[in-house]
N, C-alpha and C positions, 0 to 999 in steps of 0.2 A: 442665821441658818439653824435648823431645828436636829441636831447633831442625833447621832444614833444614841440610846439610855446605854448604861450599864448594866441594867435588865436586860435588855436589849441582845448585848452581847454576849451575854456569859447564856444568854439560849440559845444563840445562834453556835455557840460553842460545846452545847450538849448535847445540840442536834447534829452537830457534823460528826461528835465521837459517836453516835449512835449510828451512822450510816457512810461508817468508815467505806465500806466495798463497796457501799452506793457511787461515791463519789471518788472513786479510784479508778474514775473512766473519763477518757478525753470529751466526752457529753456536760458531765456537770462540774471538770474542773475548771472550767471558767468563771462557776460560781462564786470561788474566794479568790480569786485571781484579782479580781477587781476592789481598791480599798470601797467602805462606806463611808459615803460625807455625808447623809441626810438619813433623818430615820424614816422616814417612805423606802429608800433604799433595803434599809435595814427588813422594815416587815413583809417587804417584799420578795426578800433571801430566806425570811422566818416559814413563809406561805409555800415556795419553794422546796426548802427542807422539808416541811411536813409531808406532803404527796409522797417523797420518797419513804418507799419502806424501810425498815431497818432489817439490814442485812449483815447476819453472825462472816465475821471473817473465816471461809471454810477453804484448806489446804489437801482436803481429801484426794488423791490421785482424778477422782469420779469426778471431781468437781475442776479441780487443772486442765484435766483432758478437753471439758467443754467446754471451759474460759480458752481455751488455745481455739475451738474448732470457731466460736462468736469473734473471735479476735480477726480468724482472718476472714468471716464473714461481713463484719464490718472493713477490711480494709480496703473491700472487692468490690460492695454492695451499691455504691455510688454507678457500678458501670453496668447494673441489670437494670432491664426492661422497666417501663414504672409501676404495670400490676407489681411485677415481684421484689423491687425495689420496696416499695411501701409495705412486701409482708416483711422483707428484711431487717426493716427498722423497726417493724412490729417487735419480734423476735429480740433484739438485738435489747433494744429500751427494756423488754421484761426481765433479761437475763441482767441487764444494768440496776433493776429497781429490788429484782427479788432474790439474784445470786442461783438460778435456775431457770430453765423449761420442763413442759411437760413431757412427760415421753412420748407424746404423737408429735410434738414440735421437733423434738432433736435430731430425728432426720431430714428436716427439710434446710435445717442448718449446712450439711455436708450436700443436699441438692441441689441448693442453691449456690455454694460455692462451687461443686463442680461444672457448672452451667458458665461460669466464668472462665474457668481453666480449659474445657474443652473447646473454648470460642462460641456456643452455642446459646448466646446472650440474644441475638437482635428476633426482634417482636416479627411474626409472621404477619404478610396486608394482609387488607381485610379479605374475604372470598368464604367459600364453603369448605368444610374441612370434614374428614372421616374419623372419629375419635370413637375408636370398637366400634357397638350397634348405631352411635349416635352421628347425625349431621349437627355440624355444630359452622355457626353463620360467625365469623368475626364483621366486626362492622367497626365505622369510626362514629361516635358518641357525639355528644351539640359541645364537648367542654375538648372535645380536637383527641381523646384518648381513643383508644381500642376496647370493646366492649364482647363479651362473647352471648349467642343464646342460644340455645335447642331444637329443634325440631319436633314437635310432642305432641300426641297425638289425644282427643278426647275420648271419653268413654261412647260418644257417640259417633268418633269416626272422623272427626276434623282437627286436622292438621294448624299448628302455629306456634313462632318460633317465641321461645319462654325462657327471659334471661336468666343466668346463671353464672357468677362470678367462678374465680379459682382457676380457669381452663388455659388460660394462655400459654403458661410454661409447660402444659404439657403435647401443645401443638407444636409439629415441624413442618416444613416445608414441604416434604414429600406426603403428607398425609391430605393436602391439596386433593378435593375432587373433582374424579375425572369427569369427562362427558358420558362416558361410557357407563359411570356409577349415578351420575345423576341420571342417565335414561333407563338403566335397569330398575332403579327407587321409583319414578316416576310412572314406568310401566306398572309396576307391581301397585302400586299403590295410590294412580291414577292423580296425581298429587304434583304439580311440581315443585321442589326439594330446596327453590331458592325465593319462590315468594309465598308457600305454603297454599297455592290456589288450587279449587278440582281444575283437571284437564278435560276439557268441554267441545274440543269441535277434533277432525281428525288429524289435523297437523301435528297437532298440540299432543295428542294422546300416541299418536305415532312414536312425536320423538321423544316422548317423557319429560319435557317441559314448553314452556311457551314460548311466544315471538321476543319477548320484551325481554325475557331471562336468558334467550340464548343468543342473542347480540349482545346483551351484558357480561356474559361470563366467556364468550367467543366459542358457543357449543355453535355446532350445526344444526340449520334448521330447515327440514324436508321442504320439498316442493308438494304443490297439491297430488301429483301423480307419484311422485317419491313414496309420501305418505299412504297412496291408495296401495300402492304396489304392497307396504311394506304390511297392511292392515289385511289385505289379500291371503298374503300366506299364513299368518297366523293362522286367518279362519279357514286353514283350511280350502280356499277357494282356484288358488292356482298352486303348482309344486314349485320349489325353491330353484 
């Protein structure tokens, strides 16, 4: 067996005092946990080590205060959604490799944790959602996740929805659109709001969206006389 050199070791022993704070997290102490019997093992520990940055042991209060808030970011993080799961670990490996975030990061440390603490973890279905001026579609993706995308409009007037990562933890449940907001959008904008199509006959333009999208989302859908009736007073033609 082709044993690990003595070269070998005493690097792998100036790389771990270099990246003391690296490796003073339940992530890479399993890195020496394990002896080496082979030197493949060994370069393989050496290739490891290197990736990790070398990070000064820092005691500054600034610096405790947001090893405690990653601490129990990580101890939570397994129970959030998996958009926000995967920024968690994002977050968590950079404060592991570099002994810091940046200041647009560090609040999303204490957001994410409180998303746990308030029970407000579980992923909203799929459906249309109100997020401010935007309709925002969640959808399930070909790989079984949840996926989010926009409503957006071209410079020349046509509507299509245009994905956009990041949205999911900031959608709730009540933010859920109604019927009432999809046919006011639809009205106005002649659009309907869930397959981005124009509204083309007078059913469809009546109720602010179509046949196919309002048995899918369980909106109501006029009758032909419902419809006339309803197109009637607008123009003006009979009183309310």
């Amino acid at each position: 067996m082709n044993t690990p050199s003595i070269k070998q070791l005493q690097f792998i022993k100036s790389l771990c005092a270099q990246r003391t704070q690296a490796l003073a997290t339940e992530r890479w102490a399993h890195l020496l946990a394990s002896p080496l019997e082979t030197s493949k093992q060994a370069s393989n520990l050496i290739g490891t080590l290197m990736n990790q940055v070398p990070v000064d042991v820092d005691e500054s209060p600034e610096y405790l205060a947001l090893k405690a808030q990653v601490d129990g970011l990580r101890a939570v993080m397994a129970t959030l959604p998996s958009g926000d799961r995967d920024f968690a670990e994002s977050l968590v490996l950079q404060f592991d490799r570099k002994g810091r975030l940046s200041e647009n990061q560090v609040p999303h440390v204490a957001r994410l944790t409180e998303r746990v603490a308030t029970g407000s973890t579980g992923e909203v279905p799929a459906g249309l959602y109100r997020l401010g001026d935007d309709i925002v579609k969640v959808y399930i993706t070909q790989n079984n996740r949840l996926g989010t995308k926009v409503l957006t409009f071209t410079d020349e007037g046509k509507a299509s929805f245009v994905y956009r990562s990041g949205l999911m933890s900031r959608l709730r449940a009540d933010m859920r659109l109604t019927a009432d907001e999809a046919r006011a959008f639809g009205r106005q904008h002649s659009i309907c709001c869930n397959c981005a199509q124009a509204l083309d006959d007078d059913r469809s333009i009546a109720a602010g969206y179509g046949p196919t999208c309002a048995q899918k989302n369980g909106w109501k859908y006029p009758s032909q006389a419902e419809a006339a009736a309803i197109l009637q007073r607008e123009r003006g033609l009979v009183t309310a």
